[in-house]
C-alpha positions as CSV (number, residue, x, y, z in Angstrom):
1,X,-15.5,17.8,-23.2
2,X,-12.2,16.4,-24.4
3,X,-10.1,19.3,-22.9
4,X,-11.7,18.7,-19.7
5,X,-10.8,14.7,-19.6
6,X,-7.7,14.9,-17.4
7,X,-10.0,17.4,-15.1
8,X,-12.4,14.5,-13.8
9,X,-12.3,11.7,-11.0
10,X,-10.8,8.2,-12.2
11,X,-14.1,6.9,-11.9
12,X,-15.9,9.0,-14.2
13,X,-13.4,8.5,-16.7
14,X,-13.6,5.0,-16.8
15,X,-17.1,5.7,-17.1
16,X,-17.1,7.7,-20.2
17,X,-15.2,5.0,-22.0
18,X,-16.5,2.2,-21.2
19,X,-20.0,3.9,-22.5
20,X,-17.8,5.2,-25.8
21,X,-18.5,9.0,-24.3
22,X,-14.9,9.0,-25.6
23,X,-12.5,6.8,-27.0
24,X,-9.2,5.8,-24.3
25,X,-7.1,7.5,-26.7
26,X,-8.9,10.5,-26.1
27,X,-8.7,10.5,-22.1
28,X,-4.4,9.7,-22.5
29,X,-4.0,12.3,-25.0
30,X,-5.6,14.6,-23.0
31,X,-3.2,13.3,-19.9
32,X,-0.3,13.7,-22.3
33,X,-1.1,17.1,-23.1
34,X,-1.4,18.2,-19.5
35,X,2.2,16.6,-18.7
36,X,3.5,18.5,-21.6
37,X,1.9,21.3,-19.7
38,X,2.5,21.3,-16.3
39,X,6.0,18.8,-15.7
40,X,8.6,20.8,-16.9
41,X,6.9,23.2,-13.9
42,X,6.5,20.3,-10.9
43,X,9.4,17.9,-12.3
44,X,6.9,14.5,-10.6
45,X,6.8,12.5,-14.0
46,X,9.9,11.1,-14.9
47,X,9.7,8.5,-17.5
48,X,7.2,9.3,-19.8
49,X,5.7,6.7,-21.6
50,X,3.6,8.2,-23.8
51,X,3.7,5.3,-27.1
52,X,3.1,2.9,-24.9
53,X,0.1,3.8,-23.1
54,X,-1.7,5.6,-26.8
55,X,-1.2,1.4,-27.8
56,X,-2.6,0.5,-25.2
57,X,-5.3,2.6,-25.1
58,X,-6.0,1.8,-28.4
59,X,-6.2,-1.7,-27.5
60,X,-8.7,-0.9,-25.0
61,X,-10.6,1.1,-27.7
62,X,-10.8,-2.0,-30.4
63,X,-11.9,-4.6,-27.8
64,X,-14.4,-2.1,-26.4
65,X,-15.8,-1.9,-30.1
66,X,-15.0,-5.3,-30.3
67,X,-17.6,-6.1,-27.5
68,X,-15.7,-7.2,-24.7
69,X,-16.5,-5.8,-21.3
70,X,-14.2,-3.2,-19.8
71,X,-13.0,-3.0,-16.2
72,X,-13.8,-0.5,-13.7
73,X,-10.8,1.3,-14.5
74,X,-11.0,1.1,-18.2
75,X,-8.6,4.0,-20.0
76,X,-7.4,5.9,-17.0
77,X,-4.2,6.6,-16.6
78,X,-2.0,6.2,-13.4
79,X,1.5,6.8,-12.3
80,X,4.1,4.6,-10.7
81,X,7.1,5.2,-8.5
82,X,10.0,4.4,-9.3
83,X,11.0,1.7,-7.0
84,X,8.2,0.0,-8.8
85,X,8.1,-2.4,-11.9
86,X,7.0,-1.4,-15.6
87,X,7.4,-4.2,-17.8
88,X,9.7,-3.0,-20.1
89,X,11.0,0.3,-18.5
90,X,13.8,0.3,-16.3
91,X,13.3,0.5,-12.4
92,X,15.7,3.6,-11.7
93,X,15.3,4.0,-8.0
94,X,16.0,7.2,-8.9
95,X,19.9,6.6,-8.9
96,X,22.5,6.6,-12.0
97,X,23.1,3.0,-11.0
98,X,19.9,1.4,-11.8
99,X,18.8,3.6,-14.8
100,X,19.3,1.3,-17.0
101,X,17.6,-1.6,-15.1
102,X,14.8,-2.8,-17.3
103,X,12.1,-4.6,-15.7
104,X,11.3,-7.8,-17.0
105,X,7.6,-7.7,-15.7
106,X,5.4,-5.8,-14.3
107,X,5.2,-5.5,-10.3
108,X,2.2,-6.9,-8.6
109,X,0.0,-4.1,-8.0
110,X,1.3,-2.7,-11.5
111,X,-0.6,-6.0,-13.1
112,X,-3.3,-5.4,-10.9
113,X,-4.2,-2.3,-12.2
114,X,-3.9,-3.2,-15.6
115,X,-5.8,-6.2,-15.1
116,X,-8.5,-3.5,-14.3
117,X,-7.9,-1.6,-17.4
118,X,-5.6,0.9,-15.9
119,X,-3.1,2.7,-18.0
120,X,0.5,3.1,-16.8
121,X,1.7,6.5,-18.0
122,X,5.1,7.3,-16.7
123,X,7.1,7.0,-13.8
124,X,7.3,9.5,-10.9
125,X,9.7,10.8,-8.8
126,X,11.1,9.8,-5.6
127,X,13.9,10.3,-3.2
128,X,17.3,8.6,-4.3
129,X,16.5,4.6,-3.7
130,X,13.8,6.2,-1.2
131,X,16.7,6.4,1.5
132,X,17.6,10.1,0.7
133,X,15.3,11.8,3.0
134,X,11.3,13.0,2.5
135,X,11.9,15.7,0.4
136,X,11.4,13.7,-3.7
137,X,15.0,14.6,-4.9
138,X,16.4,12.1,-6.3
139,X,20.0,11.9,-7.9
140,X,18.9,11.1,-11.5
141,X,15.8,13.6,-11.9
142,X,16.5,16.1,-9.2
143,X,13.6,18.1,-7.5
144,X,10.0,17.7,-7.5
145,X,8.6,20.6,-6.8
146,X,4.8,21.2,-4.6
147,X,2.4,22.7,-6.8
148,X,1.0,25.2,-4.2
149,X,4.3,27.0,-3.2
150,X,7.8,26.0,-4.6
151,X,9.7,27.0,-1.3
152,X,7.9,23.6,0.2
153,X,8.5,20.1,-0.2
154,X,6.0,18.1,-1.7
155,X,7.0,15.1,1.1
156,X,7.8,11.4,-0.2
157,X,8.5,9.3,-0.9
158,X,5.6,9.0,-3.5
159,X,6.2,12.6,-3.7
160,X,5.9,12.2,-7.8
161,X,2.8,10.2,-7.7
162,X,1.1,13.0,-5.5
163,X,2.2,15.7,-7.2
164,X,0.9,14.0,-10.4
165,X,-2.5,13.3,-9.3
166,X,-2.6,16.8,-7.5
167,X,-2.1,18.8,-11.3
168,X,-4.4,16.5,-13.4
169,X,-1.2,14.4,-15.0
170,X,-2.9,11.7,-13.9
171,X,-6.1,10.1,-12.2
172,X,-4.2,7.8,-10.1
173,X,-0.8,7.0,-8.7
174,X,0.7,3.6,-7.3
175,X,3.0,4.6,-4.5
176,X,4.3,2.7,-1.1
177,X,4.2,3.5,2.8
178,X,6.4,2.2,5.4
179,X,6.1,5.3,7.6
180,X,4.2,7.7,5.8
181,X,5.6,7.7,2.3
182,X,1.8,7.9,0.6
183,X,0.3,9.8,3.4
184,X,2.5,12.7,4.1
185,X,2.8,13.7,0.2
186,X,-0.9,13.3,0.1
187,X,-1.6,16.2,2.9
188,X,1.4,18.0,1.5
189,X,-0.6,18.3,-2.0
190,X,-3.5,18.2,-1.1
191,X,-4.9,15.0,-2.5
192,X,-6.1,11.8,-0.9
193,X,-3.8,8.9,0.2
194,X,-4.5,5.1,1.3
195,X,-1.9,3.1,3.3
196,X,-3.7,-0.5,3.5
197,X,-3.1,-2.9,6.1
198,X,0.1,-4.8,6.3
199,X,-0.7,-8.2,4.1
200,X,-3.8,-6.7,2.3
201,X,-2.4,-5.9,-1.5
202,X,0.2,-8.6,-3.1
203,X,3.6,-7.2,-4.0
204,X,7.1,-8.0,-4.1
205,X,9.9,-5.6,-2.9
206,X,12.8,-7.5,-4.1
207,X,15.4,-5.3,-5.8
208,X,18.1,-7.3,-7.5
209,X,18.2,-11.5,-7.5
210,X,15.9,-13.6,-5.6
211,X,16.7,-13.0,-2.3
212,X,14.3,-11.4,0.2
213,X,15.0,-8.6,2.5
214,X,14.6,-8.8,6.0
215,X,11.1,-9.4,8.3
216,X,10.8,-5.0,8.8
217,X,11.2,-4.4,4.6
218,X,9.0,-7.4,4.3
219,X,6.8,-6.1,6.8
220,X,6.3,-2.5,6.8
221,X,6.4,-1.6,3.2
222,X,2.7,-1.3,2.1
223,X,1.6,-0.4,-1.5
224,X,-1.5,1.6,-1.8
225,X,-3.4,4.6,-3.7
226,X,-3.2,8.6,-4.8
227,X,-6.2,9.8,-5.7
228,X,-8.0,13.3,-6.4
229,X,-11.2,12.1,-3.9
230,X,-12.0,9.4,-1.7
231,X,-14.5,7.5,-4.3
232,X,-11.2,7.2,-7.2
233,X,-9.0,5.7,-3.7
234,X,-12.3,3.2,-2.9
235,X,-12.3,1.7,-6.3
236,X,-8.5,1.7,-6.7
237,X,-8.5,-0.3,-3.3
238,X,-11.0,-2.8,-4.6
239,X,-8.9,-3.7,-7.8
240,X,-5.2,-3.9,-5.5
241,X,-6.8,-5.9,-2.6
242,X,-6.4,-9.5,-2.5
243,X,-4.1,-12.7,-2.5
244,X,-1.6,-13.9,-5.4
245,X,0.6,-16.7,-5.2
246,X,3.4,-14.7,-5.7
247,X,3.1,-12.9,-2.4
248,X,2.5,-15.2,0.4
249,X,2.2,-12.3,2.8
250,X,-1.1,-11.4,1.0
251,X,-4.1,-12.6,3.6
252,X,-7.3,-13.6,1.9
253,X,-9.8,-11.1,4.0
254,X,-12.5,-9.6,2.5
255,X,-12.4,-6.2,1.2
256,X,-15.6,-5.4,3.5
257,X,-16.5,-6.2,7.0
258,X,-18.8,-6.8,8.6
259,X,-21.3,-3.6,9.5
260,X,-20.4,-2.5,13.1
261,X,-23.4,-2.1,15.6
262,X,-24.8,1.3,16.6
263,X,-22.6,4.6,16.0
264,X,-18.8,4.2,14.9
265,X,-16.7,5.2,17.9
266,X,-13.8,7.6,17.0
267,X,-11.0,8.6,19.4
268,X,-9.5,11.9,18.2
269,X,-5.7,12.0,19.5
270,X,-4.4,15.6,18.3
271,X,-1.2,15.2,19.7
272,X,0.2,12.1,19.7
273,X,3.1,11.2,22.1
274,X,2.5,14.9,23.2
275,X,5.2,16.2,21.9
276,X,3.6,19.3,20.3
277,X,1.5,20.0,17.1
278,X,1.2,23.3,15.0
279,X,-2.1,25.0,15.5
280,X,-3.0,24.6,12.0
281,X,-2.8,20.7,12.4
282,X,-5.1,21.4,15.7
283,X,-7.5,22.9,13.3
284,X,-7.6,20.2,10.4
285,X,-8.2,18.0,13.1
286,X,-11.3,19.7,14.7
287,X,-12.6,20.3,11.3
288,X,-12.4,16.7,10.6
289,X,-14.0,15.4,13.7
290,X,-17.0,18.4,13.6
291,X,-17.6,16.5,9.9
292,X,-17.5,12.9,11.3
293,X,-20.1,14.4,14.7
294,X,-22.2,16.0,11.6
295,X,-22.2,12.3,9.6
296,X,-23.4,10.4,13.2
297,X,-20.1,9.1,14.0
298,X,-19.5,8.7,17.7
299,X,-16.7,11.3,18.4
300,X,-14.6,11.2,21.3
301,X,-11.7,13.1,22.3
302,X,-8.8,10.8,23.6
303,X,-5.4,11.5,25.0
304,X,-3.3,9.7,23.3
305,X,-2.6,6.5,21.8
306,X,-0.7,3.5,22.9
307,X,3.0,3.8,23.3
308,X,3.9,5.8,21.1
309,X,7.3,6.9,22.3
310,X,8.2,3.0,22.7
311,X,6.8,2.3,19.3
312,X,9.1,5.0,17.7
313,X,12.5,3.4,19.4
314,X,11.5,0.1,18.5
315,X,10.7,1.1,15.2
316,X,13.9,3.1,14.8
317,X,16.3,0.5,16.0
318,X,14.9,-3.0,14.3
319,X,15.2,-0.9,11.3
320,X,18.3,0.6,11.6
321,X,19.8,-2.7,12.7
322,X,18.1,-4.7,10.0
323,X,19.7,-2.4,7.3
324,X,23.9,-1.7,8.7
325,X,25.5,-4.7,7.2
326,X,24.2,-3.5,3.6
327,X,24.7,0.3,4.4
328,X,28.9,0.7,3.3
329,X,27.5,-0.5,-0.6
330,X,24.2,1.5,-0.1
331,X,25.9,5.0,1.1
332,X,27.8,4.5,-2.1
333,X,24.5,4.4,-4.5
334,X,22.7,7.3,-2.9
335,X,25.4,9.9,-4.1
336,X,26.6,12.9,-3.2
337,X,24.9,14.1,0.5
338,X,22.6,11.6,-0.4
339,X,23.4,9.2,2.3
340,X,22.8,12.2,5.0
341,X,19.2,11.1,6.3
342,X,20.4,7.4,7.1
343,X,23.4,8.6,8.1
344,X,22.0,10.7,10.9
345,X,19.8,7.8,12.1
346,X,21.9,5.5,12.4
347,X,24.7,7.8,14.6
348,X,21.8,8.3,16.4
349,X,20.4,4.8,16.9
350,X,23.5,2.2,16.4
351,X,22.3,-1.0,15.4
352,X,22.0,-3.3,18.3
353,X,23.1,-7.1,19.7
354,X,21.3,-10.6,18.0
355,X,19.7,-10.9,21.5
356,X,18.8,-7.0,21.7
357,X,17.3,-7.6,18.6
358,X,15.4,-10.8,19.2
359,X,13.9,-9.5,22.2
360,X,13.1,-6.2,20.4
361,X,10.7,-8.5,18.1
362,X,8.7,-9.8,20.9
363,X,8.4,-5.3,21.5
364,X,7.0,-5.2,18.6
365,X,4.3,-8.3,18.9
366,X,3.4,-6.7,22.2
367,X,2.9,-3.0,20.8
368,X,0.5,-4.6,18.6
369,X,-1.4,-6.0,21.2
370,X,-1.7,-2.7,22.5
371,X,-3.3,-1.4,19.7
372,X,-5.4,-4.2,19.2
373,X,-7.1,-3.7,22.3
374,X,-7.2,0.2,21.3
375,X,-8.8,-0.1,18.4
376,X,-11.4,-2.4,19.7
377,X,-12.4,0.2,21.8
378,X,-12.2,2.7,18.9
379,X,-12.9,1.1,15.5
380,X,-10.9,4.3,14.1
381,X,-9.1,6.5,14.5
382,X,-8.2,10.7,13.6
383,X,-5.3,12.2,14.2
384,X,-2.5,13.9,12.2
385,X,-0.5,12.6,8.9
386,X,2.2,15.4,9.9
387,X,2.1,17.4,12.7
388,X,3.0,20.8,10.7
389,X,2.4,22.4,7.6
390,X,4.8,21.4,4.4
391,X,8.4,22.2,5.4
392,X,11.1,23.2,3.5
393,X,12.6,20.9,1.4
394,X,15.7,18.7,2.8
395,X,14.7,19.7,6.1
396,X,15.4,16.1,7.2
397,X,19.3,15.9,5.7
398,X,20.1,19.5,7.0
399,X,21.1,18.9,10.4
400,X,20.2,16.7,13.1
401,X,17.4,19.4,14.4
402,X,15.9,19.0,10.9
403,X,15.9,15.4,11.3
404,X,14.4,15.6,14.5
405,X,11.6,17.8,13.8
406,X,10.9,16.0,10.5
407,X,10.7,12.7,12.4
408,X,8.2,13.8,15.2
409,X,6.7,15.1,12.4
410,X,5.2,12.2,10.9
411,X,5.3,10.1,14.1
412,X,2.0,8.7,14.1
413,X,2.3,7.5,10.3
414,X,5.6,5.8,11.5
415,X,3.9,4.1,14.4
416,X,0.5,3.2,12.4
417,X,3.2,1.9,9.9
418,X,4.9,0.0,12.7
419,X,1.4,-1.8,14.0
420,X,0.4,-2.5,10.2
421,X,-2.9,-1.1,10.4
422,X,-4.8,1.0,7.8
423,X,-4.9,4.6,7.6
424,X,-6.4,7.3,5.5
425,X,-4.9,10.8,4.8
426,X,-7.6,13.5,3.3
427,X,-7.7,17.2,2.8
428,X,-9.7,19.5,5.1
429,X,-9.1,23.0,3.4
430,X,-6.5,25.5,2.8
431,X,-4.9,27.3,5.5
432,X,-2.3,30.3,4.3
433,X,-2.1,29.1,0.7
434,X,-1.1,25.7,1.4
435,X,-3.2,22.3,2.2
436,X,-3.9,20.9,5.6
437,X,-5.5,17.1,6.0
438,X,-5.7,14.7,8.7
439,X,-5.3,10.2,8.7
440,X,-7.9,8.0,9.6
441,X,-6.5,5.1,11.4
442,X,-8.6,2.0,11.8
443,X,-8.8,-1.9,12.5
444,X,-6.3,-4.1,10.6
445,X,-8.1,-5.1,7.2
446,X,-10.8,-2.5,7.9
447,X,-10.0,0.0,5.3
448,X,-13.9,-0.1,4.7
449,X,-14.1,1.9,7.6
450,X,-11.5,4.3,7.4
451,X,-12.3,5.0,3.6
452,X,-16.6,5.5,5.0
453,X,-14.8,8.1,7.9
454,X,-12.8,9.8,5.5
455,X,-16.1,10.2,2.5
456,X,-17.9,11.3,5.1
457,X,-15.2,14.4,5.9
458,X,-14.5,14.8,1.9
459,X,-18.5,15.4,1.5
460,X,-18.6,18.1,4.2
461,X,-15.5,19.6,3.7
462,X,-14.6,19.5,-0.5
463,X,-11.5,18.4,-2.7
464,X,-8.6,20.5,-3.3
465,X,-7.6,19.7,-6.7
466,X,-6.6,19.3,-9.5
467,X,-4.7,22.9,-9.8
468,X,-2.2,24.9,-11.9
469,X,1.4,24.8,-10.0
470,X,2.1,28.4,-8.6
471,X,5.2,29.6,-9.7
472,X,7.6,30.6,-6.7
473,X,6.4,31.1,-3.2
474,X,3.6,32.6,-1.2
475,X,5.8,35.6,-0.5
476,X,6.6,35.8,-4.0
C-alpha cells in the first residue's frame, strides 16, 4: 500500500491516518520519493522542505497515538506558491531579489491548512513576482514544464502547484487567481481548480512593510485550491473558508446555501464576447453540459454573458493604472525580458486621469450589477477556462499578437475575476494527447453550487490524473 500513498485523493489519505492505516510519515515519504522522482523532469517544486514536513508528520503521528483527534486533512501534504508565506522559508517571488526573504509566519490560508492537519511540503513555481507572463518561468527556478507534452506551457501562475498535484508530488496545492492564475493551470494539467468568491478565504497580499496595495490587488486576488478531483477541492474549501481578524475583507457567509428550488438553471455561453473559440473548447463544453442534462440540471444554451468586452477594458485599465507609479522599480525586479508582458499592456492601455479612474470604479460596481441580475436568472454558469488548447510557452511575452491571443484566451476567467464571483475549472477528457476542461461560474459565495455542477461532470466524465510526465512532445 505504501508505494501507492502519493497515488490516492487527499481525502482518503487523511483517512488512512487518522485510522493508523499508515503512519503521516509514511504518506510524506512516499511524497518525497515521488518528488525525487518526477521534479528534476517537471521543474514545479522549488523549495523542498522535506525535514520539516517528516517533523511534522511525526508530530501528527505521536498526538495521533497520543489520542488527540486529527483534522480532516490529517498528514497530507500540499504545495504552496511562491508569492505565499512559509513560516520559516523565504518568500522568493521567484526573483534573485527576494530569495533570501524569510517569512516570519505563515500566510493565512497557509495556517489554515495546517490548522487542519495539512502538511506544507515545498514551494512551487511561478512566474517572476507573477508579473512575467502565464507561462511559470520564473527568474530564480526557470521553467516548469506540462507533464503531458513539454512543447506546452503548463499556464500560471500557480503553474507549480498544478503541475505538482497533476504527478502525484502532492495531494494539494495553495495557489491564487486574479484572472485565471488557478484555473487556467488546472485545465492546462488536467487537474481540478477552485477560484472562491472575492472575500470568502482570509489572506493577506502584502509583500514588504505594512502598507496595503491598492482596492484592484486588494480586490481581485483570490486564494483557493488544486486538487486531483472535485471531493479533495470540497474539503480543501471547507478548511480555507471563513473570517479572521486579520483580513477584514473576509465576509462571514456560510460555506452552504440554501437548497435552490426545482432544477438548477445553467446558461452555457461557449463563446464569450464572441470572439472565437477552438473547436476542442466547443467540445469540452458540450461534454460538460450533456453531463449536467444527464445529472437533472436545467441546461440552457445562452449567448453570451454580460459585457464582456466592457468588463475586459475596465479591467485592463484600473489595473494598469493602479500599478504605473510602482512599475520603473518593478521592471527592474522581473529581470531580463521579464518585464515584457506588462510592458506590452501598459503601451497598450496607458494608465488614465484621477477622474478617468474614479468614474471607471463606478464601471465596475455597475458590471456587477449586471451579473448579479445574470446570475439570478442562472444560478451558474459553463463556459470556458481558456478558449484553446495549452499554447506554447511565453506566447504572451513574444509579441503583441501573442499577448493578444493569450488574453482573449482566458477572457472569461479575467471577467469572472473582475465580478468576484466563484468559478470552477474541471477536466472533461483528453483530446490529441493533451487535457481539455471547462469553469463553472456561479452566485457570489455559492461555491456549493459550482463545486455540486462540477461533481456531477467529474462522475460522468472521470479524472485525469495523477500521471508520469512524457518526455518531449507529442510529435516526438
Amino acid at each position: 500500500m505504501q508505494d501507492a500513498l502519493w497515488k490516492m485523493p487527499a481525502a482518503a489519505q487523511a483517512e488512512a491516518v487518522r485510522n493508523a492505516e499508515v503512519s503521516a510519515v509514511e504518506l510524506i515519504d512516499s511524497h518525497l520519493d515521488r518528488i525525487a522522482e518526477v521534479n528534476p523532469q517537471v521543474n514545479a517544486v522549488t523549495q523542498l522542505l522535506a525535514e520539516q514536513a517528516r517533523e511534522a508528520a511525526a508530530q501528527t503521528d505521536r498526538r495521533r497515538a497520543a489520542g488527540e483527534a486529527r483534522g480532516p486533512l490529517a498528514g497530507v501534504p500540499f504545495t504552496v506558491k511562491e508569492s505565499t508565506a512559509i513560516e520559516g522559508v523565504p518568500t522568493t517571488f521567484g526573483t534573485q531579489r527576494f530569495r533570501n526573504l524569510v517569512a516570519s509566519a505563515d500566510a493565512l490560508p497557509v495556517a489554515r491548512l495546517r490548522a487542519a492537519g495539512a502538511i506544507p511540503i515545498g514551494h512551487s513555481n511561478i512566474p517572476t513576482l507573477i508579473l512575467a507572463g502565464m507561462h511559470t518561468r520564473s527568474e530564480l527556478f526557470g521553467d516548469t514544464v506540462n507533464p503531458w507534452d513539454s512543447s506546452r506551457t503548463p499556464g500560471g501562475s500557480s503553474g507549480g502547484d498544478a503541475v505538482a498535484v497533476a504527478t502525484g508530488m502532492a495531494a494539494l496545492g495553495l495557489g491564487n487567481d486574479s484572472g485565471g492564475s488557478l484555473r487556467i493551470p488546472a485545465q492546462f494539467c488536467g487537474v481540478a481548480g477552485l477560484k472562491p468568491s472575492t472575500g470568502r478565504v482570509p489572506a493577506d497580499h502584502r509583500v514588504l512593510g505594512p502598507d496595503d496595495p491598492g482596492p484592484a490587488s486588494q480586490m481581485l486576488v483570490t486564494d483557493g485550491p488544486l486538487a486531483r478531483g472535485v471531493g479533495d477541492l470540497w474539503l480543501a474549501f471547507e478548511v480555507l473558508a471563513g473570517t479572521d481578524p486579520r483580513d477584514p475583507r473576509a465576509v462571514p457567509v456560510p460555506a452552504y446555501g440554501e437548497p435552490l428550488p426545482g432544477r438548477v438553471k445553467v446558461a452555457v455561453v461557449t463563446d464569450p464576447g464572441g470572439h472565437g473559440v477552438h473547436p476542442t473548447i466547443r467540445g469540452a463544453i458540450a461534454s460538460a453540459a450533456d453531463a449536467l442534462r444527464d445529472a437533472g440540471y436545467d441546461v440552457r444554451e445562452e449567448q453570451d454573458v454580460p459585457r464582456m468586452d466592457e468588463a475586459l477594458e475596465a479591467y485592463g485599465r484600473i489595473t494598469v493604472t493602479e500599478f504605473a507609479p510602482t512599475w520603473p522599480v518593478v521592471r527592474r525586479l522581473l529581470g531580463k525580458g521579464g518585464d515584457r508582458y506588462i510592458e506590452m499592456a501598459m503601451e497598450q492601455t496607458p494608465p488614465i486621469s484621477a477622474e478617468e479612474l474614479m468614474k471607471l470604479m463606478g464601471t465596475w460596481m455597475n458590471i456587477r450589477r449586471s451579473w448579479a441580475a445574470f446570475l439570478n436568472e442562472y444560478p451558474l454558469l459553463l463556459g470556458p477556462v481558456f478558449t484553446e488548447p495549452p499554447v506554447e510557452p511565453g506566447l504572451e511575452s513574444r509579441d503583441r499578437a501573442g499577448r493578444d491571443r493569450v488574453g482573449s484566451g482566458m477572457r472569461l476567467c479575467t471577467v469572472t475575476s473582475f465580478v468576484g464571483v466563484p468559478g470552477v475549472a474541471i477536466p472533461t477528457g483528453m483530446v490529441d494527447g493533451l487535457p481539455c476542461g471547462v469553469q463553472i461560474v456561479g452566485r457570489a459565495f455559492r461555491e456549493d453550487l459550482c463545486l455540486g455542477a462540477a461533481q456531477a461532470i467529474e462522475d460522468r466524465l472521470g479524472v485525469l490524473t495523477p500521471l508520469a510526465p512524457r518526455v518531449g512532445s507529442r510529435a516526438d
